[in-house]
N, C-alpha and C positions, 0 to 999 in steps of 0.2 A: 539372342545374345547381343551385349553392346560394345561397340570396338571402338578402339582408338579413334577418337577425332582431332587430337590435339597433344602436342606434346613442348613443354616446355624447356626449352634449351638456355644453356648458362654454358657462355666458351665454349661452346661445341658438345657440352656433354647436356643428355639429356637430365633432365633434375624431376621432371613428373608427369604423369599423363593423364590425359582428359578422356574418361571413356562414353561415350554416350550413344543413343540413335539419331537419325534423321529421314525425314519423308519427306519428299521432295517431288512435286506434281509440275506435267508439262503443261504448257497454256492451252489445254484441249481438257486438262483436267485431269491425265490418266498418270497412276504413278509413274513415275522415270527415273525416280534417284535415291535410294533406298542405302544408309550405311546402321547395322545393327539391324535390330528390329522394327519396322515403320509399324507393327500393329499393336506394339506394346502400348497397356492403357499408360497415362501417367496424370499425374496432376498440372493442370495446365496455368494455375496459379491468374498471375493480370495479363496474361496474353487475350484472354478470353474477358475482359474489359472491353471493348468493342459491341460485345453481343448483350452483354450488360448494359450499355447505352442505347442498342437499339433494341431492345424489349423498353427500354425506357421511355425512348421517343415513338415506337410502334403504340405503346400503352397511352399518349395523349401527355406524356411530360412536353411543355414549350422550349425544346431545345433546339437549337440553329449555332453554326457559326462555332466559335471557339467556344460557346456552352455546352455543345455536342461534345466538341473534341476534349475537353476536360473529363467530361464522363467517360469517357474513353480512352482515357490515360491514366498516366502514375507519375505525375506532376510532381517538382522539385522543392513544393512550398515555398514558392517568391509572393512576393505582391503581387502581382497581376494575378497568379494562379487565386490568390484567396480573395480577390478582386470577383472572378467568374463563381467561383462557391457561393461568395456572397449574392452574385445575383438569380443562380437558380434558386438559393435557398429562398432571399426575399420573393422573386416571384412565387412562390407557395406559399409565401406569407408565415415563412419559418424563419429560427436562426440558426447559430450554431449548435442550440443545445437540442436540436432535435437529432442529428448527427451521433449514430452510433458508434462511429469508427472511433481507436483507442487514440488518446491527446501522443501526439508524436514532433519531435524537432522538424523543421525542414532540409530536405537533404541537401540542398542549397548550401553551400559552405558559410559563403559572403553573407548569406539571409539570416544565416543563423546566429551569427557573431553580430550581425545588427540587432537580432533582439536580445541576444543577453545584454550588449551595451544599456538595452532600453528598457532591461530589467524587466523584461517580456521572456514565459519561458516553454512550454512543449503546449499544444494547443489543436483540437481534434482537426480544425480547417485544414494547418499546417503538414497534416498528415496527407502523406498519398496518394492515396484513393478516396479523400473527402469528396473530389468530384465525382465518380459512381455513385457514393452515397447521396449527397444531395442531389441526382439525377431519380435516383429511386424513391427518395421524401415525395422529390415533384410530382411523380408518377403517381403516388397515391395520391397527392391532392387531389390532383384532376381526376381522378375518378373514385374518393371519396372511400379511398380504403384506410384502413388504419396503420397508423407513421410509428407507433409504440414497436412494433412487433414486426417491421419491413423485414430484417435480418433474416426469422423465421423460415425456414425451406418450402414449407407450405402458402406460404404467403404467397398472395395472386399475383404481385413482380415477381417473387423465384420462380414462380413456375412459367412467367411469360420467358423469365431467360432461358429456363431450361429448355424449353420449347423453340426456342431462338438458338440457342446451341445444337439441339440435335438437327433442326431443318436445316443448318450450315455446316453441320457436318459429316449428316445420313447417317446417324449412328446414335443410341439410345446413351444419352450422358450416365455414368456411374464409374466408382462411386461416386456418395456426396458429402463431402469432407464440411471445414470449417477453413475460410483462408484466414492469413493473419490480421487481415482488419474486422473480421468477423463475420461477412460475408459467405452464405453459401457457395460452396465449390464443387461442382460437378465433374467429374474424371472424363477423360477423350481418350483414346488410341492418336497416335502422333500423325497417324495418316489421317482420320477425322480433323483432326486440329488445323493441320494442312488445307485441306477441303471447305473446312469450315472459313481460314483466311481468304484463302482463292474469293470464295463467294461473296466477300465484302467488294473488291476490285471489279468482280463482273457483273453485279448487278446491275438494273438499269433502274430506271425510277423508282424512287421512293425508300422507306428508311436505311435499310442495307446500304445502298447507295451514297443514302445522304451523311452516314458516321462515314463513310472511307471518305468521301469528299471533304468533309471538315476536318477527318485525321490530317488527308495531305493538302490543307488550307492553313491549317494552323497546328503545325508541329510541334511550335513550343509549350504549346499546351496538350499534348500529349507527353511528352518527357519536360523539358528544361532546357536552361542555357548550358550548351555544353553537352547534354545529355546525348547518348548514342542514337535512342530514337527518333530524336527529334535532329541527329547529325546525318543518320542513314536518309530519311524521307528527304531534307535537304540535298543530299548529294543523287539521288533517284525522284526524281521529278514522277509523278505517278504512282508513287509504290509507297505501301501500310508499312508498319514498321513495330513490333511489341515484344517485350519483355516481362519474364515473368519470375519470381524467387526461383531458387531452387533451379537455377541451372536452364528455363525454359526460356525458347524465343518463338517468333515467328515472324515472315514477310512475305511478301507475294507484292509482283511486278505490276507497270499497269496493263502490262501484255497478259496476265494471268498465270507466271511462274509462281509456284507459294513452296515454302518449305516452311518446317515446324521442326525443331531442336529440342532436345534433351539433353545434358551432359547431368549423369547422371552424380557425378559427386558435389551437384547444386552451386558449383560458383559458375559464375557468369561470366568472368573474364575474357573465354573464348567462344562465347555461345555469337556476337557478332558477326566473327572470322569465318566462324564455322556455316552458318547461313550464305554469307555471299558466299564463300568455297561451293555451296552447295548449288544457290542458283546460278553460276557459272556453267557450272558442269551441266544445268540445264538447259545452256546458250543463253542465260539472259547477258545484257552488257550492263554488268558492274562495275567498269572500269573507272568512273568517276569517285565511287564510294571505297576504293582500294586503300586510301590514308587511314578510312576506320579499323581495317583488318590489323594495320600493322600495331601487336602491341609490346611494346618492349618489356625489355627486362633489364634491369638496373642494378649497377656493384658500383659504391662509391658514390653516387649519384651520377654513372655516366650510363649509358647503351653498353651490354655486355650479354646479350641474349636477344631473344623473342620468343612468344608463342606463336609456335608454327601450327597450320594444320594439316592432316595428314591427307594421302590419296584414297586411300580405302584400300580391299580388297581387287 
């Protein structure tokens, strides 16, 4: 069953609630923090982008540096993001039009209003998760599979991430959906998910390792200016930081706290709050990242509320 994690207050009267799970692992690995059900499967949507970049870079893709961390994000469609597109893409001697993901605006505000002025208009780079994509082009380059049909669930990158998903999470991924850039998606249990983040932070050498290291090297190519993921990893020196549609987050410390979120009616708004709530209560020190939790609520345009989270049971 999923319980309250959140509830939004307007002058003191509550106005809506956020009902969700959470799993939440001590840095030894062993659950500790459990609100709802931690073993409910769910869809884990771009949190699970990480494991997608390193089946990428495991497979012989040339990624390093912020070209990692691209693939492993959901980028806000700036110039520089489609700057890094364009350079894994060119190194595989691709462009854009090899690029499955659907043409999308960038979510970039400012980015976006500079290309309508320039009479530029949705374009598949600009889209989100164009950096998984072109991390997974790369990846057949280099080892000479075919780029038509990557998308495909049977294709030898899905099934390296699937295989990369379940060894980070000890748990056989299902089901296997369609996310919305058209990417296979394979389902977790929240506690897998959890497990699965932990294991990017404690690896030791080599690719696991090396997407958490270029996560928290270059953050803004994992989210954006402004973006919450790329404001959490800033404010947590050491710690991963992902978001996913539909209500899903996840983080893990570099001490190896991890929690993984659902709020199950898919907005996100308190899916941040609700993670550091969670690794607190794991004794990690969130206390720098506390500005992100606080989100207001507005009448008039002034402060007249907030989303609170709740204690639990």
């Amino acid at each position: 069953m999923h319980e309250v994690l959140a509830e939004v207050v307007r002058n003191g009267f509550a106005e809506s609630l956020h009902y969700g799970s959470v799993a939440g692992l001590a840095p030894d690995g062993t659950l500790a923090h459990v609100r709802g059900d931690a073993h409910a499967t769910v869809l884990p949507r771009s949190t699970t982008k990480p494991f997608q970049a390193l089946a990428c870079l495991a497979a012989g893709a040339p990624l390093s540096g912020e070209l990692l961390a691209i693939a492993a994000g959901s980028h806000t469609g700036e110039d520089f993001h489609v700057k890094a597109v364009d350079a894994v893409l060119s190194g595989a001697g691709l462009g854009h039009g090899a690029l499955r993901c659907p043409p999308s605006r960038p979510e970039d505000e400012a980015t976006w209003i500079s290309l309508i002025r320039a009479g530029e208009g949705e374009s598949r780079e600009r889209m989100n998760c164009s950096g998984k994509h072109a991390a997974m082009l790369a990846a057949c380059v280099a080892n000479g599979w075919p780029t038509d049909s990557y998308l495909d669930p049977g294709h030898p990158i899905q099934e390296r991430v699937r295989r990369a998903l379940a060894d980070g999470a000890g748990e056989d991924p299902g089901p296997v959906a369609v996310d919305g850039c058209g990417a296979p998606l394979f389902g977790l249990t929240l506690a897998g998910l959890a497990r699965a983040t932990r294991s990017l932070v404690v690896a030791g050498d080599g690719p696991a390792r090396a997407v958490a290291d270029a996560m928290r090297a270059h953050p803004e190519y994992v989210g954006g200016t402004g973006h919450l993921n790329t404001e959490f990893m800033r404010a947590l020196p050491g710690s991963i930081a992902k978001g996913g549609a539909e209500g899903v987050f996840v983080a893990a410390t570099a001490e190896g706290h991890a929690v993984a979120v659902k709020v199950i009616d898919g907005g996100p708004r308190a899916t941040t709050a609700i993670a550091l709530r969670a690794l607190a209560a794991l004794g990690a020190d969130v206390a720098a990242a506390a500005p992100l939790a606080a989100v207001p609520v507005l009448g008039g345009g002034r402060r007249v509320g907030e989303v609170r989270t709740t204690e639990g049971k």
